[in-house]
N, CA, C and O atoms as a Tripos MOL2 file, in Angstrom:
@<TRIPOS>MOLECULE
protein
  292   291    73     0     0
PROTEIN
NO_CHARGES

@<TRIPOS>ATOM
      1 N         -22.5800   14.0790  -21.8680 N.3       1 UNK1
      2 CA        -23.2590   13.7230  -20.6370 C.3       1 UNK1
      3 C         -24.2630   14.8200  -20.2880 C.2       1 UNK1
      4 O         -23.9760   16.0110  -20.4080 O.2       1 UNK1
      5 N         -25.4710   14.3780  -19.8450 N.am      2 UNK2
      6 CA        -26.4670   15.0650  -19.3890 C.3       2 UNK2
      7 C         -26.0400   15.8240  -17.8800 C.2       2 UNK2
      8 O         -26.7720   16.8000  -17.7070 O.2       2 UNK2
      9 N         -25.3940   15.6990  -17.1400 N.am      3 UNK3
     10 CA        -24.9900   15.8430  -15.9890 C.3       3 UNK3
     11 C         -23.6870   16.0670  -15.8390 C.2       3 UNK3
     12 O         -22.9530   15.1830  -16.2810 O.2       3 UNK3
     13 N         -23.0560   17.2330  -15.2160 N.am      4 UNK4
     14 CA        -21.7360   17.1540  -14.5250 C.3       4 UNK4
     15 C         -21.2520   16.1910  -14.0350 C.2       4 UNK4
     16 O         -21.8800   15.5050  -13.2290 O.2       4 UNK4
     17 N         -19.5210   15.8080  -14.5630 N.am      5 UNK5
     18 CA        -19.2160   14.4590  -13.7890 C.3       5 UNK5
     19 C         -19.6870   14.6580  -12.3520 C.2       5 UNK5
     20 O         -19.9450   13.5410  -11.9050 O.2       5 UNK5
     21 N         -19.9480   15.7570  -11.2850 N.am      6 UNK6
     22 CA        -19.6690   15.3430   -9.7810 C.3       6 UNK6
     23 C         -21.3480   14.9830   -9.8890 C.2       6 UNK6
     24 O         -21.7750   13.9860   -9.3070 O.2       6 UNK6
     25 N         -22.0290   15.6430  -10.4760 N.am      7 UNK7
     26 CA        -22.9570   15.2360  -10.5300 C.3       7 UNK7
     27 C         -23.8370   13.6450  -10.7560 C.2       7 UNK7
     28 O         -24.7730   13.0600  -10.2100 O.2       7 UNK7
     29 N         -22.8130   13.3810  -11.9910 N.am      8 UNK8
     30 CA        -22.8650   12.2340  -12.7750 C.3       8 UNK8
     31 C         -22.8400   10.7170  -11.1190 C.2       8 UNK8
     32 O         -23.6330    9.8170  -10.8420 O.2       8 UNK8
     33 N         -21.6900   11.1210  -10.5490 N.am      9 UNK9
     34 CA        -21.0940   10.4570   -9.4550 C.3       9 UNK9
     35 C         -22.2060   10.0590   -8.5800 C.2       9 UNK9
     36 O         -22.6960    8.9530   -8.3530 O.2       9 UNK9
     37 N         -22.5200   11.3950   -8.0890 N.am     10 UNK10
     38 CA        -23.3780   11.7440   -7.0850 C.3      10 UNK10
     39 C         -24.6930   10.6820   -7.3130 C.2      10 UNK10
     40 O         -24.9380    9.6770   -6.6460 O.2      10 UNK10
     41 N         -25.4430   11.2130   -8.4430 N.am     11 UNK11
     42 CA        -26.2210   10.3670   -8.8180 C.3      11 UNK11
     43 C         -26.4080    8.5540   -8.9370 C.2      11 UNK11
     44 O         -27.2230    7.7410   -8.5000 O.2      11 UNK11
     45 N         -25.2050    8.4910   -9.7520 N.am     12 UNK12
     46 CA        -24.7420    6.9880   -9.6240 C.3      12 UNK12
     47 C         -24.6900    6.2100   -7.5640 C.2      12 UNK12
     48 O         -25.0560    5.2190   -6.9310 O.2      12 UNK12
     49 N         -24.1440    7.2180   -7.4060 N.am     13 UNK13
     50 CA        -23.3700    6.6680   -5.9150 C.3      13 UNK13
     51 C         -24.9280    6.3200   -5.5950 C.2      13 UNK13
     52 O         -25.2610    5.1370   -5.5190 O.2      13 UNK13
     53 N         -26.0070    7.5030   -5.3840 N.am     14 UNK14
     54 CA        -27.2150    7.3770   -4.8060 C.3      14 UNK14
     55 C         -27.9310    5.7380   -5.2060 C.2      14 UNK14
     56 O         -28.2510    4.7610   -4.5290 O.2      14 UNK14
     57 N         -27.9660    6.1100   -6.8110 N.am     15 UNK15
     58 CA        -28.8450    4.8340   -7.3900 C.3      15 UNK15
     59 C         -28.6980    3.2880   -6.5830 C.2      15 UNK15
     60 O         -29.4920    2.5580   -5.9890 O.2      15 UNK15
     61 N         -26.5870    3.2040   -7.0560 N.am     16 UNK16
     62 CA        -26.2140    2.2380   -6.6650 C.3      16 UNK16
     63 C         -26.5070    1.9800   -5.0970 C.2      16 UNK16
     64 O         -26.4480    0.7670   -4.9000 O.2      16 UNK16
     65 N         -26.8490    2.8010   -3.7250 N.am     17 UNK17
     66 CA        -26.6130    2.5200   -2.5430 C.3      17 UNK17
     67 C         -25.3440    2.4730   -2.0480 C.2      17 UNK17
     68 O         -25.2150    1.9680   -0.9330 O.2      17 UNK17
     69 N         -24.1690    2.9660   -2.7310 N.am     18 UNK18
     70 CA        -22.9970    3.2530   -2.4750 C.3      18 UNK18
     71 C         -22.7830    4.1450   -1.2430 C.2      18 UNK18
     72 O         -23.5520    5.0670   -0.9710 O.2      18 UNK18
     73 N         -21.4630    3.7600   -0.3480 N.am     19 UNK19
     74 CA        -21.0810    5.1090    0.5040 C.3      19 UNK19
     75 C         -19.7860    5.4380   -0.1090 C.2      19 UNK19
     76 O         -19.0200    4.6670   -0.6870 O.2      19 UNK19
     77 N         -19.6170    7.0910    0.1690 N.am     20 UNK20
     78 CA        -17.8810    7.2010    0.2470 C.3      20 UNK20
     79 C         -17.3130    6.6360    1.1800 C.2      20 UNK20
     80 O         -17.8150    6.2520    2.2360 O.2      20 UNK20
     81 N         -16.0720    6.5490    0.7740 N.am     21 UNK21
     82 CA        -14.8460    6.2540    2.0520 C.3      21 UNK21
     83 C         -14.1390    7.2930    1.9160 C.2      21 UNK21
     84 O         -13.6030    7.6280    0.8590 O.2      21 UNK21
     85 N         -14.0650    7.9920    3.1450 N.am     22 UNK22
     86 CA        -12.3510    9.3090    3.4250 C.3      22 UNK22
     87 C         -11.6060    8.6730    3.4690 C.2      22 UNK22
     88 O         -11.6050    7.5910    4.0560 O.2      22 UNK22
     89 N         -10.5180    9.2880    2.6970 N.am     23 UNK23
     90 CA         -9.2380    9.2210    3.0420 C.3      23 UNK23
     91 C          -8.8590   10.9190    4.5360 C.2      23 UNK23
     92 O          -8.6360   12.1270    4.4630 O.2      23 UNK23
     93 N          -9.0370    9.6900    5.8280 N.am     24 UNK24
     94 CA         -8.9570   10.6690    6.8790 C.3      24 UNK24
     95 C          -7.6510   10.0430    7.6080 C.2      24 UNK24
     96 O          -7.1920    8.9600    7.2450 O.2      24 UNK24
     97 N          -7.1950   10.6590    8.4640 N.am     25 UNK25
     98 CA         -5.5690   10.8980    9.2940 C.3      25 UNK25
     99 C          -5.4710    8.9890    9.5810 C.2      25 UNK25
    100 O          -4.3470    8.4880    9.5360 O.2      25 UNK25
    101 N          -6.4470    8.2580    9.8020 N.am     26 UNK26
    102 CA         -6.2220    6.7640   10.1880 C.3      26 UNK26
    103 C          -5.4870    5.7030    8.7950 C.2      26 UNK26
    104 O          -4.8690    4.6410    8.8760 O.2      26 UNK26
    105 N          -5.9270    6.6390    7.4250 N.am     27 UNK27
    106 CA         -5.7530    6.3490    6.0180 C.3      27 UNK27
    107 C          -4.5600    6.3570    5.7910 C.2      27 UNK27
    108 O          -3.8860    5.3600    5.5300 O.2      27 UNK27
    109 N          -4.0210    7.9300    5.8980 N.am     28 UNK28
    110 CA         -2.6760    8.6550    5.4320 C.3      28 UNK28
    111 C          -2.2090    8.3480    6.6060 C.2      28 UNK28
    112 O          -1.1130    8.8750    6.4130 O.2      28 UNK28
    113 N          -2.0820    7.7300    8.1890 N.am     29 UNK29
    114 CA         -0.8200    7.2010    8.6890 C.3      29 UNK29
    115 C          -0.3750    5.7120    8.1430 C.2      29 UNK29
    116 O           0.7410    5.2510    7.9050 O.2      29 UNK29
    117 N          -1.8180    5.0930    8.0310 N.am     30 UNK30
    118 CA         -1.1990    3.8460    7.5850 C.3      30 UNK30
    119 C          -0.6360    3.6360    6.0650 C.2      30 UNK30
    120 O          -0.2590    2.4780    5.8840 O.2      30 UNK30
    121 N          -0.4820    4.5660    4.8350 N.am     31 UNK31
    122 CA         -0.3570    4.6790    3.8380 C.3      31 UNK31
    123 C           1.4350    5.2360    4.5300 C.2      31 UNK31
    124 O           2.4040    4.4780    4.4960 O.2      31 UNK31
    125 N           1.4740    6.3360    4.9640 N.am     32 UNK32
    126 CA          3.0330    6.3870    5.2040 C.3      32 UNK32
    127 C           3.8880    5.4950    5.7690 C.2      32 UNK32
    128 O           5.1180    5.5630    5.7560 O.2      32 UNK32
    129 N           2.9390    4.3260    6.4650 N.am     33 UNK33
    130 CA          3.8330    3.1290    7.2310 C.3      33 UNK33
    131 C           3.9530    1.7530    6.2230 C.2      33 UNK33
    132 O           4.4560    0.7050    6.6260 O.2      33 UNK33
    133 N           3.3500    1.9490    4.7050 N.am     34 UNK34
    134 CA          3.7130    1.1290    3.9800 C.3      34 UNK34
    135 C           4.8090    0.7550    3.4710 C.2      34 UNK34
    136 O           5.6810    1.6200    3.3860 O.2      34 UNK34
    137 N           5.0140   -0.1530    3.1460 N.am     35 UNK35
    138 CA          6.8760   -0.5710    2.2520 C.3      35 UNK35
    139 C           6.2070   -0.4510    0.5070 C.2      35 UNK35
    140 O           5.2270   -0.6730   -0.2050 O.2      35 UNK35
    141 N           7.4610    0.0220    0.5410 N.am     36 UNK36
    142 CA          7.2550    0.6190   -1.3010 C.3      36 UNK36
    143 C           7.0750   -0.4490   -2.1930 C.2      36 UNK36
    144 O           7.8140   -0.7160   -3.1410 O.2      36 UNK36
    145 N           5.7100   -1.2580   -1.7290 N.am     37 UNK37
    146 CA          5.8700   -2.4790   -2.8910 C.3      37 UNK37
    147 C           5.3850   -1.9160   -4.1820 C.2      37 UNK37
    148 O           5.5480   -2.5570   -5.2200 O.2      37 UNK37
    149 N           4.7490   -0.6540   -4.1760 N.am     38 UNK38
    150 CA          3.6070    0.0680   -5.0030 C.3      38 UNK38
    151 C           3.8970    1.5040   -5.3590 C.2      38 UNK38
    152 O           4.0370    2.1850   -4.3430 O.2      38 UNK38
    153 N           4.0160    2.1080   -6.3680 N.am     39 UNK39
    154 CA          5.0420    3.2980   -7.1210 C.3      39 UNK39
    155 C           3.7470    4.2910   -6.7240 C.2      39 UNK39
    156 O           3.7920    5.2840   -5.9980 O.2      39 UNK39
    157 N           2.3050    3.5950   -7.5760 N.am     40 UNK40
    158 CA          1.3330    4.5730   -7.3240 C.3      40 UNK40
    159 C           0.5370    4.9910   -6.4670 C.2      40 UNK40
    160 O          -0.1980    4.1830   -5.8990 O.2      40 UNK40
    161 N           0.4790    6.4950   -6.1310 N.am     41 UNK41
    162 CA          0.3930    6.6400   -4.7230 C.3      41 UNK41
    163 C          -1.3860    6.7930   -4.5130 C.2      41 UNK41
    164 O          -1.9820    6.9170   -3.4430 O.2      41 UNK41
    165 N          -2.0070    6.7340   -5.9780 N.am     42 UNK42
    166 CA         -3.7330    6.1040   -5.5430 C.3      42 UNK42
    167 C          -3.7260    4.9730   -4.8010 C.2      42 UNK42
    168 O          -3.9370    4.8510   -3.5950 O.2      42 UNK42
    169 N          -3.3410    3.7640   -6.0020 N.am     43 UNK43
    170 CA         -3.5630    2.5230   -5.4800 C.3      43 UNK43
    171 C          -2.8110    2.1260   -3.8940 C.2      43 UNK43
    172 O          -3.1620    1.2470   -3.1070 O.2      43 UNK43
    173 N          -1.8150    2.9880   -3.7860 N.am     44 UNK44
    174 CA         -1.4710    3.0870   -2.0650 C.3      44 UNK44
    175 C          -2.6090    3.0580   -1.0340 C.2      44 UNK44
    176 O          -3.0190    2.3010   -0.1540 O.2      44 UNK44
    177 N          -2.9700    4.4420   -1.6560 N.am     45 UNK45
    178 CA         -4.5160    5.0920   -0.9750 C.3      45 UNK45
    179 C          -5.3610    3.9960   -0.6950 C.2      45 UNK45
    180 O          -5.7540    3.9900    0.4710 O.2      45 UNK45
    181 N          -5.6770    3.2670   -1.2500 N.am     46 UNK46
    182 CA         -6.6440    2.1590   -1.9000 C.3      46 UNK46
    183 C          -6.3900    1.0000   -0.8740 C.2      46 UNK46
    184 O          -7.2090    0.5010   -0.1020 O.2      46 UNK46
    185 N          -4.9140    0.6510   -1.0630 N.am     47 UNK47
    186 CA         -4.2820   -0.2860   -0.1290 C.3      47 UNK47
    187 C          -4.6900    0.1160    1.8410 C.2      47 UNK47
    188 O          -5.3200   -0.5680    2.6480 O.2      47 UNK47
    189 N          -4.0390    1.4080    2.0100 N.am     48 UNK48
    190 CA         -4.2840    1.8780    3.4980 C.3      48 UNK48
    191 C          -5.4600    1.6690    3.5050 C.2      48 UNK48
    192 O          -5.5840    0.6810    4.2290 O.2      48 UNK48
    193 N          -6.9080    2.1190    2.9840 N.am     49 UNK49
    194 CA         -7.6380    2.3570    3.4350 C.3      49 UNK49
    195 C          -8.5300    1.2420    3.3270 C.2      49 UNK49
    196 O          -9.7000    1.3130    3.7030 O.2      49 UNK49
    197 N          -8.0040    0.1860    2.8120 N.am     50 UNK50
    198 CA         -8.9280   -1.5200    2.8580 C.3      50 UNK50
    199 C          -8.0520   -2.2400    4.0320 C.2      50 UNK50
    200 O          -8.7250   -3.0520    4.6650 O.2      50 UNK50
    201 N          -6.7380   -2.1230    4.4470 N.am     51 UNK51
    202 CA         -6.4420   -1.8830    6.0050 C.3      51 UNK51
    203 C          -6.8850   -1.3550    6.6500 C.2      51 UNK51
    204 O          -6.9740   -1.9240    7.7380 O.2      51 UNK51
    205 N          -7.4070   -0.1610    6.5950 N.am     52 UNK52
    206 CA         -7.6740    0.5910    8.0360 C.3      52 UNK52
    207 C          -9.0780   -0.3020    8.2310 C.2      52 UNK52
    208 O          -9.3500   -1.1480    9.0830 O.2      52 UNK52
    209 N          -9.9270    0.2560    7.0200 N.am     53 UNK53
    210 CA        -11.3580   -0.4140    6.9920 C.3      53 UNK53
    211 C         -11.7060   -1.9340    7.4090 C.2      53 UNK53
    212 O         -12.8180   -2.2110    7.8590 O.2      53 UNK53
    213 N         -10.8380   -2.7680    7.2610 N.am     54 UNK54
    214 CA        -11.2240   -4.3500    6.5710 C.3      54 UNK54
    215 C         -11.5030   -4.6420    5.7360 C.2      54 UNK54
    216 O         -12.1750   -5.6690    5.6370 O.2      54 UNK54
    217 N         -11.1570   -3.9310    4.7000 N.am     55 UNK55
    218 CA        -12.1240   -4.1060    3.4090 C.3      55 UNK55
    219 C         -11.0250   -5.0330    2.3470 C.2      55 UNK55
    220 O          -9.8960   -5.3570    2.7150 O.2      55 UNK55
    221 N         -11.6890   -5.4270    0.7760 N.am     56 UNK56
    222 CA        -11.1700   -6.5780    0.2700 C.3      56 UNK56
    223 C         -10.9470   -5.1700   -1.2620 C.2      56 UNK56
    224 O         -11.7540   -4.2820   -1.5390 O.2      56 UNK56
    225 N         -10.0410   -5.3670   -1.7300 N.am     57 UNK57
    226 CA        -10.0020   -4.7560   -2.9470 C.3      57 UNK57
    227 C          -9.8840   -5.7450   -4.1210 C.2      57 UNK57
    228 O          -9.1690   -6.7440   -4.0390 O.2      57 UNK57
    229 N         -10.5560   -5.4630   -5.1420 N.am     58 UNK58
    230 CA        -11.1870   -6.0410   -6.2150 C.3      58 UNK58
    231 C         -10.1170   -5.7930   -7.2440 C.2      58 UNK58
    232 O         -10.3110   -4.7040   -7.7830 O.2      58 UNK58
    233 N          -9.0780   -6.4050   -7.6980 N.am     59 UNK59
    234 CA         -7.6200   -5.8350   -8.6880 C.3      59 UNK59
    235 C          -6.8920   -7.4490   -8.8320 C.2      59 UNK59
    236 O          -6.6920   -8.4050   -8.0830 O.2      59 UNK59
    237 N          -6.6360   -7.0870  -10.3100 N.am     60 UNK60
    238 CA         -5.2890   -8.1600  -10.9970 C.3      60 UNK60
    239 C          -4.5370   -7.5450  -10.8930 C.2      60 UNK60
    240 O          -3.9700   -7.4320  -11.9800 O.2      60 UNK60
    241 N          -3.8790   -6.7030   -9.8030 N.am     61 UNK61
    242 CA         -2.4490   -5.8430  -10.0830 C.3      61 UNK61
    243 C          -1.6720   -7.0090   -8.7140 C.2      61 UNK61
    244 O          -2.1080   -7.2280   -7.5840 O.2      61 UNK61
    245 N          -0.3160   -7.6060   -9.4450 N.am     62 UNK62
    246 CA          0.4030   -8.3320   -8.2540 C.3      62 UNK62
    247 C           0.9440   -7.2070   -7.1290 C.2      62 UNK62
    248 O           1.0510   -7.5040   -5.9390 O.2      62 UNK62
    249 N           1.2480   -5.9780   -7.6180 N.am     63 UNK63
    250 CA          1.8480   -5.2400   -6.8370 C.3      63 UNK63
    251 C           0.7340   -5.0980   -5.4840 C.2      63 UNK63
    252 O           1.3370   -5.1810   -4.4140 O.2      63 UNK63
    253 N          -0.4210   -4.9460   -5.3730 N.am     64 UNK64
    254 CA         -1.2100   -4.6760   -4.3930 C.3      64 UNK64
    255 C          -1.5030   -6.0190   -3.8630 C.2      64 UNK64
    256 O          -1.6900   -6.1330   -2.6520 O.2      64 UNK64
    257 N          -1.5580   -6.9350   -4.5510 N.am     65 UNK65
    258 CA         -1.7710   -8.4020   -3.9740 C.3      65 UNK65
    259 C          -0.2770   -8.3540   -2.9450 C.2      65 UNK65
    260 O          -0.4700   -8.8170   -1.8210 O.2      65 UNK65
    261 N           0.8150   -7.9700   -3.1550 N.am     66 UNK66
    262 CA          1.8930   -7.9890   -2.2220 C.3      66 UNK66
    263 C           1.4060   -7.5200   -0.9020 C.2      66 UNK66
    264 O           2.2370   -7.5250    0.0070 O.2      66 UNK66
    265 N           0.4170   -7.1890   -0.6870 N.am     67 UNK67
    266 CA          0.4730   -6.2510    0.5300 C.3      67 UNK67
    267 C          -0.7780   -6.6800    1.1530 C.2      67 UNK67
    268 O          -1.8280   -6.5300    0.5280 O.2      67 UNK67
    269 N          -0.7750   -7.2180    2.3630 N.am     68 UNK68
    270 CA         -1.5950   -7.9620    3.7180 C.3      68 UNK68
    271 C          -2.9880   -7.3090    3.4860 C.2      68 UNK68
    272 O          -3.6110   -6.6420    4.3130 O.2      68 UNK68
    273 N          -3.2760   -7.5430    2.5210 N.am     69 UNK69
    274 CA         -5.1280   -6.8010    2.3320 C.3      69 UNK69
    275 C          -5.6610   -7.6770    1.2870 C.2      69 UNK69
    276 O          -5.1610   -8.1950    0.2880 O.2      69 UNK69
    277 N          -6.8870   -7.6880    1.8440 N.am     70 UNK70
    278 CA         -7.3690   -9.2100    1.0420 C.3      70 UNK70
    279 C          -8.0470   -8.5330   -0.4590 C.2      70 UNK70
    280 O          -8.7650   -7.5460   -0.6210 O.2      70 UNK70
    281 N          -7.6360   -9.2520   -1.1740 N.am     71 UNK71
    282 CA         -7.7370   -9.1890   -2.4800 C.3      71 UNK71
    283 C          -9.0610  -10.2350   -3.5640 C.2      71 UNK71
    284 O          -9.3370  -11.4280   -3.4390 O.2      71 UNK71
    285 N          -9.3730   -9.6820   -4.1060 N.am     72 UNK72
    286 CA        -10.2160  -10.8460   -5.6850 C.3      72 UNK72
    287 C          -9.8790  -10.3870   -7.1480 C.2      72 UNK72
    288 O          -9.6600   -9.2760   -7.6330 O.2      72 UNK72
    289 N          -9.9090  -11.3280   -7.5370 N.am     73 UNK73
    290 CA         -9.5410  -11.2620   -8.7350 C.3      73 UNK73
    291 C          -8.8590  -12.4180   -9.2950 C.2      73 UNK73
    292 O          -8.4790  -12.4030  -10.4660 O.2      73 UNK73
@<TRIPOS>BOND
     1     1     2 1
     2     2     3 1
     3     3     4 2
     4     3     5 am
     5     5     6 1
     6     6     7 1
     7     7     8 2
     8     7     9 am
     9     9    10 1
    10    10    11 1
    11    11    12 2
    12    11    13 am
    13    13    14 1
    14    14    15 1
    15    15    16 2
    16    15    17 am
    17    17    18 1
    18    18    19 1
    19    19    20 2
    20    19    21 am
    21    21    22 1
    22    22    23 1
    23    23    24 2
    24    23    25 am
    25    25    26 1
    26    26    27 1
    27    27    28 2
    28    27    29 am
    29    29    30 1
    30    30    31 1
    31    31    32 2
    32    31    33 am
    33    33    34 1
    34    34    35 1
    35    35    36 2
    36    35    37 am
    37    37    38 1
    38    38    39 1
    39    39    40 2
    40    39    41 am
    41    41    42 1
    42    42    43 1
    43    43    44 2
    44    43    45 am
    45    45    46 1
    46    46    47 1
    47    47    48 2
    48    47    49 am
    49    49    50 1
    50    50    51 1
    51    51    52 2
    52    51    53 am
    53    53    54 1
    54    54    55 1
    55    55    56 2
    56    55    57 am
    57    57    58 1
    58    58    59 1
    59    59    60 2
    60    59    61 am
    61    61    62 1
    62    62    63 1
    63    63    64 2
    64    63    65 am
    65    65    66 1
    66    66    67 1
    67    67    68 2
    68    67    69 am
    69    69    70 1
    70    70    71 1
    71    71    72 2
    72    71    73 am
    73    73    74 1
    74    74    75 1
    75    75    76 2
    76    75    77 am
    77    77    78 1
    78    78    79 1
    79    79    80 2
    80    79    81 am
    81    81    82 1
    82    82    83 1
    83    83    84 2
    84    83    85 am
    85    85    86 1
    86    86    87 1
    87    87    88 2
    88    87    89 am
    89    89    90 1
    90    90    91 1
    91    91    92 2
    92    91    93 am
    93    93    94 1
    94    94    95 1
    95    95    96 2
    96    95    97 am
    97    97    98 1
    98    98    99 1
    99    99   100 2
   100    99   101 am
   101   101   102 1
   102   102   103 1
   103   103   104 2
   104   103   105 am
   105   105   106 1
   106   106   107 1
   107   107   108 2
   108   107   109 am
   109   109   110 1
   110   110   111 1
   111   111   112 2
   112   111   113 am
   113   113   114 1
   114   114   115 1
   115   115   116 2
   116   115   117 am
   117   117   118 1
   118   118   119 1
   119   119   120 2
   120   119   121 am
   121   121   122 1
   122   122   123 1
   123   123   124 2
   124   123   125 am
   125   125   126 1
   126   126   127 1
   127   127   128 2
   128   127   129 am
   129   129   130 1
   130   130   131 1
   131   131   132 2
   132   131   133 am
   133   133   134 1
   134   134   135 1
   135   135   136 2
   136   135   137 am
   137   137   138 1
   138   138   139 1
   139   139   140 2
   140   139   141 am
   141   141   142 1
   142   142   143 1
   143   143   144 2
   144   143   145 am
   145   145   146 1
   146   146   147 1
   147   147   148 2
   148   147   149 am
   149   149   150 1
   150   150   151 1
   151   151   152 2
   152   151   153 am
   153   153   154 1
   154   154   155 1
   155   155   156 2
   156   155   157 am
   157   157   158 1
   158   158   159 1
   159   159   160 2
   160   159   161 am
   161   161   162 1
   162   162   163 1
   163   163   164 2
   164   163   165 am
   165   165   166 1
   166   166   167 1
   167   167   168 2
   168   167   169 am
   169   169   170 1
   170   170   171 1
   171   171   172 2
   172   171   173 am
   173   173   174 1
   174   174   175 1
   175   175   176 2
   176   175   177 am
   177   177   178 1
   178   178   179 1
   179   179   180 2
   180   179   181 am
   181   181   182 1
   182   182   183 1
   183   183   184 2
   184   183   185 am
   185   185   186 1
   186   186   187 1
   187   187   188 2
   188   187   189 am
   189   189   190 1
   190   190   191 1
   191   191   192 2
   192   191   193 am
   193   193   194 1
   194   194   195 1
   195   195   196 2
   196   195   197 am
   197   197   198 1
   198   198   199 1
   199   199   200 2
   200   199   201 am
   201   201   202 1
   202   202   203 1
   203   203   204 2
   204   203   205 am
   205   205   206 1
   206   206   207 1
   207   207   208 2
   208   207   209 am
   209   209   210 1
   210   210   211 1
   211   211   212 2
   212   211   213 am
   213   213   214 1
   214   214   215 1
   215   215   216 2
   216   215   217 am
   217   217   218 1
   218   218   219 1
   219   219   220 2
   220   219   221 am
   221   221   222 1
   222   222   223 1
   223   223   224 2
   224   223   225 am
   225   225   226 1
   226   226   227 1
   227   227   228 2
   228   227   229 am
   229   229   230 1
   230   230   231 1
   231   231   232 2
   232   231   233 am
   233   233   234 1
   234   234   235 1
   235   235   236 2
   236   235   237 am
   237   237   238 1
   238   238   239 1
   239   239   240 2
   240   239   241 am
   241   241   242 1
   242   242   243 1
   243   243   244 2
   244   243   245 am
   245   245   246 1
   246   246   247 1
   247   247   248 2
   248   247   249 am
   249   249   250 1
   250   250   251 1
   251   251   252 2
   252   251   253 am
   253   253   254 1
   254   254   255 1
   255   255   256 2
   256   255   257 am
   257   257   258 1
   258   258   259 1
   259   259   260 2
   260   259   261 am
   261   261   262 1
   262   262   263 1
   263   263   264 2
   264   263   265 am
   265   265   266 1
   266   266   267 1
   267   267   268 2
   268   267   269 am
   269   269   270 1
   270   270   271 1
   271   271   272 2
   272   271   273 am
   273   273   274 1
   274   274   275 1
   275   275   276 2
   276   275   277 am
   277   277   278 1
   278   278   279 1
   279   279   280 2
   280   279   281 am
   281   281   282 1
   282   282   283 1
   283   283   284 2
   284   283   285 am
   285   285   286 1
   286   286   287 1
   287   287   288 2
   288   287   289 am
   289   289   290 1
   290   290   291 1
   291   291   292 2
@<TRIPOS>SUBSTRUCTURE
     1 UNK1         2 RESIDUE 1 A UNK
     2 UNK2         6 RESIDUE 1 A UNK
     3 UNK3        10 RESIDUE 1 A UNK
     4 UNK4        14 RESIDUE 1 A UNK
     5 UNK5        18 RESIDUE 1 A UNK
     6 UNK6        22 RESIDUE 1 A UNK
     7 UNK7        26 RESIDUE 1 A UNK
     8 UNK8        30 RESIDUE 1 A UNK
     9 UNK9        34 RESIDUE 1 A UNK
    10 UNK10       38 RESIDUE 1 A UNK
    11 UNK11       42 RESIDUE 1 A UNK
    12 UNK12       46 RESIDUE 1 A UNK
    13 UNK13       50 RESIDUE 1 A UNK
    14 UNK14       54 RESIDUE 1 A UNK
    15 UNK15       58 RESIDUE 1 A UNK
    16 UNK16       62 RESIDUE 1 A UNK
    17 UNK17       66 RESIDUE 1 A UNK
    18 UNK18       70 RESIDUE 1 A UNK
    19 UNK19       74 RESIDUE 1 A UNK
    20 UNK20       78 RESIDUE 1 A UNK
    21 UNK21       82 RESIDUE 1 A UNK
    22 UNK22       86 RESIDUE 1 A UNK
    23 UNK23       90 RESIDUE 1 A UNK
    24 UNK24       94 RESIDUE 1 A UNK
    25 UNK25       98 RESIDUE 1 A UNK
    26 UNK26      102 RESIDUE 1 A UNK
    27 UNK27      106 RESIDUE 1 A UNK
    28 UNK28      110 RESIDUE 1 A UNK
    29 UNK29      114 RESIDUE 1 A UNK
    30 UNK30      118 RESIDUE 1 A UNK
    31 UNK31      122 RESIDUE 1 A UNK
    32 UNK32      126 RESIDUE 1 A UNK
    33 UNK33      130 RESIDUE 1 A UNK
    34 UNK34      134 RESIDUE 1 A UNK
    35 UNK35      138 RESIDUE 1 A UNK
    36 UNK36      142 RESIDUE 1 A UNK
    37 UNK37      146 RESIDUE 1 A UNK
    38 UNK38      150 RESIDUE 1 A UNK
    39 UNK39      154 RESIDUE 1 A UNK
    40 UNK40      158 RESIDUE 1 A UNK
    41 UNK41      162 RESIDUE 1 A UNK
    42 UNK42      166 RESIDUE 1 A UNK
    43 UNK43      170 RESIDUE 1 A UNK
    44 UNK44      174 RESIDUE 1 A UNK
    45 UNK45      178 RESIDUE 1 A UNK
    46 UNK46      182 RESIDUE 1 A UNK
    47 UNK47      186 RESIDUE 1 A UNK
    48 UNK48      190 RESIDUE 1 A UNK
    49 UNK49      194 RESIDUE 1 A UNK
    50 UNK50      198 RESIDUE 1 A UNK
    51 UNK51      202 RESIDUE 1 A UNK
    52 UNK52      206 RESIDUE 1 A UNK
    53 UNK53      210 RESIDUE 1 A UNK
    54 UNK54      214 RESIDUE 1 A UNK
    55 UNK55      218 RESIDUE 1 A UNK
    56 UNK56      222 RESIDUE 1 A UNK
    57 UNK57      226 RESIDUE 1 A UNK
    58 UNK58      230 RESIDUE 1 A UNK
    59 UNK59      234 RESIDUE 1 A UNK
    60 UNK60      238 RESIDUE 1 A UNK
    61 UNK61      242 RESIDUE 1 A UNK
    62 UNK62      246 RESIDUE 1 A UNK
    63 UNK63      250 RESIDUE 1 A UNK
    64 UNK64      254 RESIDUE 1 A UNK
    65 UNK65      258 RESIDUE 1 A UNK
    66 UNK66      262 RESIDUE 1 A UNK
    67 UNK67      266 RESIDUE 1 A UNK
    68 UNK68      270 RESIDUE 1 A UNK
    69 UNK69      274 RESIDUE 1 A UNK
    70 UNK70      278 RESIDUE 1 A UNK
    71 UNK71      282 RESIDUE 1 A UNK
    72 UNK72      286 RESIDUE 1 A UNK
    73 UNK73      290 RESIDUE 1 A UNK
C-alpha cells in the first residue's frame, strides 16, 4: 500500500463522503443493557450503536438479526 492503513481509511472515508460514528457513553450503556444473544463484543458495538443511532446494519449473521435493530441482508 501506498499509504498507511489510518491513512489508507482516512482517505477512503473522505472520497466515499463517509462519517465516523463514536462509540460514546449513549453506545457503551446501551451495549451493557444487551442480552447475550451475541459472544462478539464488536458486533455488540455495532448492534448498540444502530440502536442508539437508528441506523440499519447490513449482515447475514442470525445472531444480530436476534436483536430489535433493523437489519439487510
Amino acid at each position: 500500500m501506498p499509504l498507511t492503513p489510518s491513512a489508507t481509511v482516512a482517505t477512503r472515508r473522505d472520497w466515499l463522503g463517509l462519517e465516523t460514528l463514536p462509540f460514546d457513553e449513549s453506545s457503551a450503556a446501551c451495549d451493557a443493557d444487551l442480552p447475550p444473544l451475541h459472544r462478539d463484543p464488536v458486533d455488540r458495538g455495532l448492534v448498540s450503536q444502530a440502536m442508539v443511532y437508528g441506523l440499519t446494519i447490513v449482515t447475514p449473521d442470525p445472531e444480530i438479526r436476534a436483536y430489535p435493530v433493523p437489519t439487510i441482508w
